[in-house]
N, C-alpha and C positions, 0 to 999 in steps of 0.2 A: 292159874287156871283161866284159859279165855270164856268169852261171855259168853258162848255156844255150848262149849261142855260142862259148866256151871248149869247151866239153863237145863243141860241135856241130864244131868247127873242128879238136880232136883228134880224135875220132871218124874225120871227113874224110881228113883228114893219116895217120891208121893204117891206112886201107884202100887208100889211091891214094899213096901215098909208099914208099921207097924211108931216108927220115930216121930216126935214132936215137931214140930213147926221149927222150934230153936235149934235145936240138934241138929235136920236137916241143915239149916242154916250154918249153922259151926263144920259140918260135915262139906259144907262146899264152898270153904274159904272166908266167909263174912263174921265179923267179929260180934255185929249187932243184928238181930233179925228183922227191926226196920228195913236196916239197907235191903237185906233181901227180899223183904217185902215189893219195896220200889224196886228195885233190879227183876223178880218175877215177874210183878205185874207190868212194867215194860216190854217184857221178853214175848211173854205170851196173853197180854190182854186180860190176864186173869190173876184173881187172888192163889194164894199156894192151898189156901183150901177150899175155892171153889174149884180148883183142878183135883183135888184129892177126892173132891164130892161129887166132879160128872158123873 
């Protein structure tokens, strides 16, 4: 999955889900939810749940 529709699929997932922060994370290729952490907050400036909390 490239970094845009990873980015784009969590994004998604944080806004219209009800899943974990890990889940998410396994749901969009990452083995560890570190990584996704630093990959998120790269992508869009923001933690995965200060997006899910705008």
């Amino acid at each position: 999955m490239k970094a845009g529709t990873r980015s784009d699929a969590a994004k998604r997932l944080l806004e219209s889900s009800n899943m974990g922060i890990t889940q998410i994370a396994h749901a969009c290729g990452f083995d560890e939810p570190n990584k996704f952490y630093v990959f998120f907050k790269r992508e869009t400036g923001k933690s995965p749940t200060e997006w899910r909390n705008r």
